[in-house]
N, C-alpha and C positions, 0 to 999 in steps of 0.2 A: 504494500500500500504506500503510495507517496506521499511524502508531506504534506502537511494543509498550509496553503497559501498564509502571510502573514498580514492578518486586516489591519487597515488604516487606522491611525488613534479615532475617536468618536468620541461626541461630546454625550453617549449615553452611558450609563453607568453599568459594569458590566455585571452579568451575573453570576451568583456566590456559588453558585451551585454545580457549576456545569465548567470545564476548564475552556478558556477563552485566551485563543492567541494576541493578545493585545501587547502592544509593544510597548515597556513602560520608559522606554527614552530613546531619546533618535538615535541613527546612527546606523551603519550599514553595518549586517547581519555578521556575526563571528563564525569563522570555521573551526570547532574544534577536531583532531588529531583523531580517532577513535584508539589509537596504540596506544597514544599519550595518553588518553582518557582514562584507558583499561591499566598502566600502570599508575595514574594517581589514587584508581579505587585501589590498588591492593595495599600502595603504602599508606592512605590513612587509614583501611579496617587492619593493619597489623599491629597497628598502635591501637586501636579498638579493644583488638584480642589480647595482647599484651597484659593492657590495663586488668580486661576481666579474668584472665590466666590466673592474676596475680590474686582478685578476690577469690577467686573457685579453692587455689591452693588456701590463703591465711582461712576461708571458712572451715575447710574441712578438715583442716589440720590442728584449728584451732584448740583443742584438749591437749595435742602434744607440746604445742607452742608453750602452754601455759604451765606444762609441766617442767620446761626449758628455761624459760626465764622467770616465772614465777613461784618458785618452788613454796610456796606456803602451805601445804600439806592440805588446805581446803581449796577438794575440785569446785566447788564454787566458787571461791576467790581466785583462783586461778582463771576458768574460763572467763570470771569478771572483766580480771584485770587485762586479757588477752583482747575483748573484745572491745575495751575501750582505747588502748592500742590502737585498734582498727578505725572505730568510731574518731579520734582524736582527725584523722586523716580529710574529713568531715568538714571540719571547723575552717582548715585553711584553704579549701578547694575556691572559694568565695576570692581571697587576697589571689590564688594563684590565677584564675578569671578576671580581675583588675590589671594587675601586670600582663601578663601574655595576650590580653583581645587586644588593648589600646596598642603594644608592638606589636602584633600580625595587623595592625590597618595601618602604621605606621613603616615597618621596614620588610613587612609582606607574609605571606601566612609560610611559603615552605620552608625558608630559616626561622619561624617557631616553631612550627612542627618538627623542626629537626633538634631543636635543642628539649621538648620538651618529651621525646621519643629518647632522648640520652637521658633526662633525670628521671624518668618512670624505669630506665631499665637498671642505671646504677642503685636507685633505691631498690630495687625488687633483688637484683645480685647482692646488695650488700647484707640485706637482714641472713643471706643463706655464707654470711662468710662472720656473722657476730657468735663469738665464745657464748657459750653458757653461760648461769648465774652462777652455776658452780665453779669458773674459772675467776671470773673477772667482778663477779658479786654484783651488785646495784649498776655498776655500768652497763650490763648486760640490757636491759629493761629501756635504760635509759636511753642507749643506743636502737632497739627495736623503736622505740617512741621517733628518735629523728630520723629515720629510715621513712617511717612511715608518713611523716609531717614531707618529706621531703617527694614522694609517691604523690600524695595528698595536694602539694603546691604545681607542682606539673598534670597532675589529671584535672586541675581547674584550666588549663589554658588548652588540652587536649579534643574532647568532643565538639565544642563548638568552633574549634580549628580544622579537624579533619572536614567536620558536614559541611561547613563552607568550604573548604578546598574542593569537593565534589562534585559541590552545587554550583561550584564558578566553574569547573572544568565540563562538566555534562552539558548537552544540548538540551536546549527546554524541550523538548517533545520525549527524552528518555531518563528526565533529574530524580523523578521516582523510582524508576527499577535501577541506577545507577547509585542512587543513594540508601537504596535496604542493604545493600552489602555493605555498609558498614555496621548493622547490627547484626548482619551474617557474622562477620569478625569478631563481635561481644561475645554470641553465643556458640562459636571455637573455642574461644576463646575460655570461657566458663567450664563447656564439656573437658575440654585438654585438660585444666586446672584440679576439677573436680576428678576427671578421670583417672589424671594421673596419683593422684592423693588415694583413691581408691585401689588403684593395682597396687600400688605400695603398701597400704596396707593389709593386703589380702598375702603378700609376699615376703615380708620383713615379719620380725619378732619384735613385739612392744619395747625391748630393749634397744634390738638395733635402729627402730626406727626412730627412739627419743635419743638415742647417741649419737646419729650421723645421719642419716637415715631422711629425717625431715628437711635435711639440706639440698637435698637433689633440685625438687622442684622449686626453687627460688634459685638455682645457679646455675638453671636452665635459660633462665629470663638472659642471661647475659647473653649467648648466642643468638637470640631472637633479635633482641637489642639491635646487634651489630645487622642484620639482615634487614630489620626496618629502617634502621639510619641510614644503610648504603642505597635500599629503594627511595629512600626520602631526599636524599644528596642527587640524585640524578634527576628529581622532576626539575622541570621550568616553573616561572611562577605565573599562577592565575592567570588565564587572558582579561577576565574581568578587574585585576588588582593591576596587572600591568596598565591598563587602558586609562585606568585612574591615575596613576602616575603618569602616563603622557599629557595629560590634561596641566598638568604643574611645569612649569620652565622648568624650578630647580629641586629641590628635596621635597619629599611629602611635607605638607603644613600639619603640625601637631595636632591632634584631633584633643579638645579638652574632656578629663573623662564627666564631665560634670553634663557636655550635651551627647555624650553617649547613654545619660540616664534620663534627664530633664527634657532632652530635645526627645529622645525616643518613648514616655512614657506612655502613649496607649501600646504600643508592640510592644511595649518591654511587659506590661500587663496580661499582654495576652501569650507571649510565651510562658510566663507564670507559672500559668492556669493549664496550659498545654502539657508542660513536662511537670505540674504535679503531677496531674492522672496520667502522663505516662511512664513514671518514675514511682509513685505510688504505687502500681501494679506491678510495673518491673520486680522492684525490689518485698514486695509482697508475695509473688511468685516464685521468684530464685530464689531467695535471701530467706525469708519468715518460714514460707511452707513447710521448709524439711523440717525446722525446730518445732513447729506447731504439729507436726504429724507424730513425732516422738517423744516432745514433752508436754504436749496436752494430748493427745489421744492414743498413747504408750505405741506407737506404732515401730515396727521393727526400722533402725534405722540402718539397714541394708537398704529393702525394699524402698526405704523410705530415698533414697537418698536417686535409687534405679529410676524411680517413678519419675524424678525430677528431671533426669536429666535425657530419660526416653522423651519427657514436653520437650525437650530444648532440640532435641533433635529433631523433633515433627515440627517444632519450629522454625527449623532454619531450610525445611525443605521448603513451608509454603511461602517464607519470605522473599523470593526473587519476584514468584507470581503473583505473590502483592501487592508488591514495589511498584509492579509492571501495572496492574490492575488502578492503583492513583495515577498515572498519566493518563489512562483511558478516561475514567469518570472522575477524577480530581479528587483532593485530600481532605477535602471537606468533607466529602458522603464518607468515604473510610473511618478518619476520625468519629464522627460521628454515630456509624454504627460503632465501634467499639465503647465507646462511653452508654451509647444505649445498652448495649450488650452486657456490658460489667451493671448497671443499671437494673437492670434485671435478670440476669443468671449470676448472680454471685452471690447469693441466697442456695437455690436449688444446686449451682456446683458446691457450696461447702457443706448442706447437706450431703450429695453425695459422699464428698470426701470423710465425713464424718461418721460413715455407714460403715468405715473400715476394711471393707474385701479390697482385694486388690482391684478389679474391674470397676468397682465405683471411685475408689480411689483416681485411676486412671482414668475414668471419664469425667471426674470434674476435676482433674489436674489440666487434664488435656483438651478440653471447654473453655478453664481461663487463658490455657497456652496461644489457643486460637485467636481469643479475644484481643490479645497482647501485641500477638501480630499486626494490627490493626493500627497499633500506636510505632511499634515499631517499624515497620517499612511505610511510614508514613513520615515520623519525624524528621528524620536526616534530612529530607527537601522541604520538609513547610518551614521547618522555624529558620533555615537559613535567608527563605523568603520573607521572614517579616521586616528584616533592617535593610536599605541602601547599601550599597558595595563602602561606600568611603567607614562607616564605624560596624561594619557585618559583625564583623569579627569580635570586639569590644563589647558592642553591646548584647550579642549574645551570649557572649562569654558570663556576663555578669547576671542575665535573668536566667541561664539557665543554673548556672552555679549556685546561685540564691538558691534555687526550685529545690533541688536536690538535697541542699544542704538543709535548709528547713521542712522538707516533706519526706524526698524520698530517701535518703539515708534513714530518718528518724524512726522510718513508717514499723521496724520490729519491734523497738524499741516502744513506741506508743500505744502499739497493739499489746503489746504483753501487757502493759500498763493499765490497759482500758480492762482486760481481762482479769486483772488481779484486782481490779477496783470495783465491777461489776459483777463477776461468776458469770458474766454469758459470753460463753463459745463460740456466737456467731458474728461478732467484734470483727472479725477482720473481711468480713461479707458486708459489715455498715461501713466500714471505715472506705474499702473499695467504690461500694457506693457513691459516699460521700464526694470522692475524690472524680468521680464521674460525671456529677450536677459539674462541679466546677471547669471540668473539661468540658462539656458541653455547653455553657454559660462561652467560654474562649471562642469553640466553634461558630458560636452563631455570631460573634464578631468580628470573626476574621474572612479576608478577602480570598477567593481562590485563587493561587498560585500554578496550577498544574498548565502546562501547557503554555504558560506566559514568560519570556524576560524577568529575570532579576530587578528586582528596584535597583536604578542607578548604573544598571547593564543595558550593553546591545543586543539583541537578539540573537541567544547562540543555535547553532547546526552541525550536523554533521557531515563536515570534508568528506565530499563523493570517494568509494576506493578506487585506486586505481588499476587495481588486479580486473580480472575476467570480472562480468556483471555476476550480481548472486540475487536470485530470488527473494524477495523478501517473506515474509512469514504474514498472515493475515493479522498476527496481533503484533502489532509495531511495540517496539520496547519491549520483548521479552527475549531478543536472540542478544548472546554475549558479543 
């Protein structure tokens, strides 16, 4: 099928519903590279995978961890102390989204992405190379703590560095299925993580694996490192970031972060509310689940842990055809049935899950996994569409950081809380909920993107091949 013509600006307002090739600034059309393009999606989802590599491992190893440097004989204050460790990393994702957006709009998004592709992977190597408590005492602790703060300062400038690098390299007619591979990359990323934690402990003796053992998969991250940074060293930068810097005689003019927040605050709003519910369910799904399945409803946490990561996998298959499916009919109807979705099946899926077989288990794991999809092959191109190319980077960097840090990080944390303060079980089916009005409250104010220019961009394409002609496929955006 060949492209759709690109219609003329109009003075009518277009509609929210349906993607509309409307050209949101002048300028003759961009040819993107399709080679280039397909290596800029792998270097930013490896820093994706990377990032969530590194949670899949510190979750599931989290008992050992705490047995390593926490030695205080109470496995509860252990795992406490381990998972606030974790939690700590949280705090400063927010400061690392201040520094890193305002320099990727300033000296360009691929030299951030490269520096911050180096402190994700040295903090992730270094926690697999810190001595015991029993060697080095209280330094021990203290040292996992800035490993983690330093993880923590780099994955704030990371997500909304890669989705913009996508969204500025992909053609508007393919920025949806172009940009769900980057959460194809998160959940590698997770399975690799978890899995690997998993063979090792089915393989190792509790001894070997708290003596050395737990080292492997953090000083695995090193090699990966070095493989994302050399992908990331040979992109070019943005056509879209380049174009803006032609517009300036001489150096970028300093963006102040003050009208990255004030000048942007309806978008900065509506990302919000976007990557709550999609960060609330996220991490309510990977993150909560397994502990709510084994310490509130005794559930084996083998199965428990199987169940998860079979969603993750049926996740990452329907992810490209999803991707694909928001360029056809736009990000709005997606988003939207997912918050309708979670709206009303997340009641009946935790009933299911709370029936305890495994088949019910599985099928309200694998109902929210669905649901999920919906946020995820969807994100990665809408929120990079809410800001102008000149503060993309900045200002997303900071609503989504915000988002995260006060919703979705917190989201196990509050839920256990709500559960220990009420006695009811089904907290994390209202909490879900909750976080769905608010995504869909975002929905109905946002503009459709699918199929349009970037604010602040020319309209990108895809550079004809030059090889033999190839047939195309009847659903445009779904061939690699």
């Amino acid at each position: 099928m060949s492209a759709a013509p690109v219609a003329a600006p109009s003075s009518r307002t277009p509609s929210r519903t349906a993607p509309a090739p409307v050209p949101r600034t002048a300028g003759a059309p961009t040819a993107t590279d399709p080679a280039l393009v397909r290596r800029a999606v792998k270097a930013a989802a490896l820093g994706n995978a990377m990032e969530w590599f590194d949670f899949g491992v510190y979750s599931y190893i989290a008992v050992t961890l705490g047995k390593v440097f926490f030695p205080s004989g109470n496995p509860t204050a252990q795992l406490l102390s381990t998972f606030g460790a974790f939690a700590a990393a949280f705090l400063v994702r927010p400061l690392g989204g201040m520094v890193f957006g305002p320099l990727g709009d300033r000296v360009g998004r691929q030299k951030v992405l490269a520096v911050t592709m180096i402190m994700m992977a040295a903090g992730t190597f270094a926690i697999g190379l810190i001595p015991s408590y029993a060697t080095i005492g209280v330094w021990a602790p203290v040292l996992l703590l800035a490993a983690r703060l330093v993880q923590g300062f780099s994955t704030g400038g990371e997500y909304a560095g890669a989705s913009t690098f996508i969204a500025e390299y992909a053609p508007d007619r393919r920025r949806g299925f172009l940009g769900s591979w980057l959460e194809f990359g998160t959940l590698a990323g997770y399975i690799g993580g978890a899995g690997l934690v998993t063979l090792m402990t089915a393989l190792l003796s509790d001894g070997d694996l708290t003596s050395w053992g737990w080292r492997i998969p953090f000083l695995v991250a090193g090699p990966m490192g070095i493989v994302g940074l050399y992908l990331r060293m040979r992109l070019e930068e943005t056509p879209a970031f380049a174009a803006e810097v032609e517009k300036a005689e001489t150096a970028r003019v300093k963006v102040p972060l003050r009208e990255m927040v004030t000048g942007q605050w309806r978008a900065l709003l509506l990302c919000v509310g976007l990557v709550l519910v999609f960060n609330v369910t996220d991490y309510m799904l990977l993150s909560y689940m397994p502990s709510y399945l084994t310490s509130e409803l005794k559930y084996d946490e083998t199965h428990g842990l199987l169940v998860v990561l079979a969603v993750m996998a049926l996740m990452m298959v329907v992810q490209p055809f999803a991707g694909a499916l928001t360029d056809r009919v736009g990000r709005r109807p997606v988003i939207a049935a997912g918050c309708t979705g979670f709206l009303l099946l997340s009641v009946p899926a935790l009933l299911l899950i709370r029936e305890g077989s495994l088949l019910a288990v599985a099928l309200g794991m694998g109902a929210l996994g669905l649901l999920l999809v919906c946020f995820t092959a969807s994100m990665p191109s809408a929120l990079p569409a809410l800001f102008p190319t000149r503060v993309r980077y900045g200002s997303l960097s900071i609503g989504f950081n915000v988002s995260v840090s006060l919703f979705g990080g917190t989201t196990p944390l509050v839920v256990t809380a709500l559960i220990g303060a009420t006695g009811n079980m089904m907290m994390p089916a209202y909490y879900m909920m909750a976080a769905a009005v608010v995504g869909g409250v975002a929905v109905w104010f946002m503009t459709e993107s699918a199929g349009r220019p970037l604010p602040g961009s020319a309209p990108a394409v895809e550079a004809p091949a030059v090889e033999a002609p190839v047939v195309e496929s009847s659903a445009p955006g779904t061939h690699w």
